[in-house]
C-alpha positions as CSV (number, residue, x, y, z in Angstrom):
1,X,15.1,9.9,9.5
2,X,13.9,7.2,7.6
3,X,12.3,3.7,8.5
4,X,11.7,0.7,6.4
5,X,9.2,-1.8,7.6
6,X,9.3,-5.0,5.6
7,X,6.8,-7.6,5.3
8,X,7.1,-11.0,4.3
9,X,4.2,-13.3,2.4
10,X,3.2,-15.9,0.7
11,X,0.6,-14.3,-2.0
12,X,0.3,-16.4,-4.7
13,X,0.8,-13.4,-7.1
14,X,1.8,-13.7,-10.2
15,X,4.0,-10.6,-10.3
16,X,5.0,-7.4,-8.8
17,X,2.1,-5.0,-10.5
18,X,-0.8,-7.5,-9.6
19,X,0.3,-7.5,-6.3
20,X,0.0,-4.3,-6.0
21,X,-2.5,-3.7,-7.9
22,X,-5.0,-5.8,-5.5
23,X,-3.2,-4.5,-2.3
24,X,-4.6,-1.3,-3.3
25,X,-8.0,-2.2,-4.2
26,X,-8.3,-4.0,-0.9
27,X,-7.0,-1.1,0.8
28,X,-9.3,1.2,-1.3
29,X,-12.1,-1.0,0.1
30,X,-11.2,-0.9,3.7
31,X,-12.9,0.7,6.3
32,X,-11.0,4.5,7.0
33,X,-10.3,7.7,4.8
34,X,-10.2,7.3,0.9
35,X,-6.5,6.4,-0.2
36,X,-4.6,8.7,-2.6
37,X,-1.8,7.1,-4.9
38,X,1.0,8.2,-7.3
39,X,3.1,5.7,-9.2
40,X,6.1,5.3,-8.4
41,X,8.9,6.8,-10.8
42,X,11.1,4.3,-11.8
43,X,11.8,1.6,-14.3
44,X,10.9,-1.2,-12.3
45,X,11.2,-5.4,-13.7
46,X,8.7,-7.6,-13.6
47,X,9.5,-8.4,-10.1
48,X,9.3,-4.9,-8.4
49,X,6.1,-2.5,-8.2
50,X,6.2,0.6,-6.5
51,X,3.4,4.1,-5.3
52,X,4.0,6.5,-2.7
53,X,0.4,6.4,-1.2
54,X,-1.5,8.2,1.6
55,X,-4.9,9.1,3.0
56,X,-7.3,11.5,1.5
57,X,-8.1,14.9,4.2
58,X,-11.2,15.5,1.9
59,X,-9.6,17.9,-0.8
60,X,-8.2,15.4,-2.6
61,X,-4.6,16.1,-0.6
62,X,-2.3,13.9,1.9
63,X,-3.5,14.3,5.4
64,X,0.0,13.4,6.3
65,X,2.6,12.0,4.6
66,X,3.4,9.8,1.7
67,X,4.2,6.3,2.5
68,X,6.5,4.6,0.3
69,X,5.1,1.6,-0.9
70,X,7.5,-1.4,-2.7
71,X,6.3,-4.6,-3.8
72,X,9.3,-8.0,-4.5
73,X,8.1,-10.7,-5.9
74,X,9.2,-14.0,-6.4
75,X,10.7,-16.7,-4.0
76,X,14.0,-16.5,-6.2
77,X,14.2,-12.7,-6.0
78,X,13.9,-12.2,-2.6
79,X,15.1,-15.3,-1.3
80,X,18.3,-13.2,0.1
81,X,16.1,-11.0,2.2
82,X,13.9,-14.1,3.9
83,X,17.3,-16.3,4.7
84,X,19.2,-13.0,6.0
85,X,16.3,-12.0,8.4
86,X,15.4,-15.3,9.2
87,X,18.4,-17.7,8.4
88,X,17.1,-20.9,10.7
89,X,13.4,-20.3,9.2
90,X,12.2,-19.7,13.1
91,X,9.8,-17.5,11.7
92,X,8.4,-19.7,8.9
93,X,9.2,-17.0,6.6
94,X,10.9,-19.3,3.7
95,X,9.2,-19.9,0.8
96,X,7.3,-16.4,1.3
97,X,6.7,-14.7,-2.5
98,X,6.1,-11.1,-1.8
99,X,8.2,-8.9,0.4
100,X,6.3,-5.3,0.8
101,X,8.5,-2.5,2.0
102,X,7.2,0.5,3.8
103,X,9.2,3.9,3.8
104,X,8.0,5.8,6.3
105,X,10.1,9.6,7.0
106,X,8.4,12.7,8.0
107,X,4.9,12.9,9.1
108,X,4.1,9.4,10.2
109,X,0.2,8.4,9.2
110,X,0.1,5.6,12.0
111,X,-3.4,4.9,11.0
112,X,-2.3,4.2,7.3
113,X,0.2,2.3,8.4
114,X,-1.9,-0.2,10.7
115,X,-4.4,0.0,7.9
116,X,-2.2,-1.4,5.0
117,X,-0.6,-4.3,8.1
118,X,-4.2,-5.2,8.6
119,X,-4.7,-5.6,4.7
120,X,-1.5,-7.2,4.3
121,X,-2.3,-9.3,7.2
122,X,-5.5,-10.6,5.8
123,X,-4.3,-11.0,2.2
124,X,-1.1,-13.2,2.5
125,X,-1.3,-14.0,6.2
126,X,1.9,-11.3,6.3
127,X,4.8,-11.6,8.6
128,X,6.6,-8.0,9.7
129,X,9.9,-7.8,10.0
130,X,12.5,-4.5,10.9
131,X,16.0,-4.0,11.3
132,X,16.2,-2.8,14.5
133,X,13.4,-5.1,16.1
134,X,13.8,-7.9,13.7
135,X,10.7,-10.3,14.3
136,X,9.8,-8.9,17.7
137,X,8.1,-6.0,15.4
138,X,5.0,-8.1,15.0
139,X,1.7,-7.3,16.6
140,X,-2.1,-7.5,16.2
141,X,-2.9,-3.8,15.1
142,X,-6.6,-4.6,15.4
């Protein structure tokens, strides 16, 4: 089974690839196991980034699974997203620049996970969002 885990944010970035670029140099700086990443295969416009990344178990391989990683960016490009999972703007989500999509299937890495919410979190003040929990899915992972 697969689960997306979306995040909205207001970055400032000037495009998909810087975004991610400095998400993962901020992850790669963060407290926890040494991240691994492989680009993501694609041909991707200026607006979309995308890695499969995961956390080093010391020999250089995933000590679980790969997360999916996706970057949108631009209030125009994903302007769809923010008004269809938050059409009154009762999350302040509108206006967000970056939406970051986590696919998760398989082994779950729940420490990645709460690492790159943290990061996000801390970056672009990020806002989580999933289909089944809509809004509800934030939390403090601290």
């Amino acid at each position: 089974m697969v689960y997306h885990l979306s995040f909205f944010c207001r970055s400032g970035e000037e495009n998909a690839s810087s975004a991610l670029v400095n998400l993962l140099a901020k992850l790669t700086e963060s407290a926890g196991p040494p991240i691994l990443a492989k680009p993501g295969t694609g041909d991707y416009v200026d607006e979309v980034a995308a890695c499969d990344i995961a956390t080093d178990n010391g020999s250089g391989a995933p000590a679980a699974g790969w997360i999916g990683l996706e970057m949108h960016a631009g209030v125009a490009f994903i302007a769809e997203d923010v008004i269809d999972a938050s059409p009154d703007n009762a999350h302040g989500v509108w206006g967000s620049d970056l939406q970051v999509q986590l696919t998760l299937s398989g082994e779950m890495d729940d420490a990645l996970v709460d690492r790159i919410w943290r990061t996000l979190t801390d970056m672009w003040a990020a806002v989580a969002w999933d289909e089944s929990s809509g809004f509800d899915i934030n939390k403090d992972p601290r």
